[in-house]
C-alpha positions in Angstrom: 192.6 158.3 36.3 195.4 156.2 35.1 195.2 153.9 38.3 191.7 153.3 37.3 192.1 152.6 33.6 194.5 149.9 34.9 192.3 148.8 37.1 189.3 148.7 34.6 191.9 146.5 31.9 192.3 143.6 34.8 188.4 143.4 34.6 186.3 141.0 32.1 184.1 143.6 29.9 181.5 140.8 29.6 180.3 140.3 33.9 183.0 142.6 35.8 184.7 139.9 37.3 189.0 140.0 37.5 190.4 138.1 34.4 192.7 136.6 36.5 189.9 134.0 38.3 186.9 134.9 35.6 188.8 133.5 32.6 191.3 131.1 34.9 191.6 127.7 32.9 190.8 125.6 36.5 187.8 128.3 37.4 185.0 126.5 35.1 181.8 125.7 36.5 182.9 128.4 39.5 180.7 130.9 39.2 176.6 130.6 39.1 173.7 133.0 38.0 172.3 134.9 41.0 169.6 137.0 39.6 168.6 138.5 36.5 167.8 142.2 36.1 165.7 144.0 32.9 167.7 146.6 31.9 164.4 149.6 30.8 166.5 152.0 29.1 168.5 149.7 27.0 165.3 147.7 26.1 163.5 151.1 25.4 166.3 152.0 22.7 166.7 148.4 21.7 162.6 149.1 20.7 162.8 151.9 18.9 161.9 149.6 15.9 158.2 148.8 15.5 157.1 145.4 16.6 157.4 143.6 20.2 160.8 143.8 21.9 162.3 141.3 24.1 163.6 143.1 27.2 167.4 143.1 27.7 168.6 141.1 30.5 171.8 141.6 32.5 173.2 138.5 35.4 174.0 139.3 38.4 176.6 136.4 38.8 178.9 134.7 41.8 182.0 133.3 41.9 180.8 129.8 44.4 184.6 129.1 44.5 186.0 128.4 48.0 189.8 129.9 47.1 190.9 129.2 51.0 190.1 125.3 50.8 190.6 125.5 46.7 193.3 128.0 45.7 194.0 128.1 41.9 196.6 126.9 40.3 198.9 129.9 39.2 199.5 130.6 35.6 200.7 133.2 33.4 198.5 136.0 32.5 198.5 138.6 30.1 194.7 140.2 30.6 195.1 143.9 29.5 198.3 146.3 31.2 198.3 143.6 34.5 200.5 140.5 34.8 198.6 139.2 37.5 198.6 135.4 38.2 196.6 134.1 41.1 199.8 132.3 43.0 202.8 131.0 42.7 204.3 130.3 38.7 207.0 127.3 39.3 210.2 127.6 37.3 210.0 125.6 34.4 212.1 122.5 35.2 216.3 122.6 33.8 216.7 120.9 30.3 217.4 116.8 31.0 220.5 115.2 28.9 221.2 111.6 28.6 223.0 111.3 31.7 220.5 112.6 34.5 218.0 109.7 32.8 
């Protein structure tokens, strides 16, 4: 169960997506809305007040990144128990003094 817990913590809560492309800096405008589902039970609880109720929509959404022709950038990552970065992190570059100018 542990495995999956860890598994679960590399995951956005929000859409189910890994952190490590979902929230990725260079990821924006990546991922489209696919569908749209009504959720019944959730909007049958979310009416137990008297009055119309707005059904509760969930997205089914897709990441429309091509990582093979447009691999991310890498970058450090702390998302939960997983240090996960999607490729290489360079070495930051040795300190410069007055001489190597």
């Amino acid at each position: 169960m542990l495995a999956y817990e860890d598994h679960l913590a590399t995951l956005c809560p929000g859409c189910g997506h890994p952190k490590a492309t979902a929230w990725h800096f260079d990821n924006e405008g990546e991922f489209e809305v696919v569908e749209q589902y009504t959720c019944h039970p959730c909007t049958a609880m979310k009416g137990q007040d008297d009055g119309p109720t707005q059904p509760v929509l969930f997205a089914s959404v897709r990441d429309t990144r091509n990582y093979a022709e447009h691999p991310l950038p890498g970058h450090y990552t702390d998302f939960g128990s997983s240090d996960y970065a999607p490729g290489p992190v360079a070495a930051a570059p040795p300190p410069r003094d007055e001489e190597t100018l």
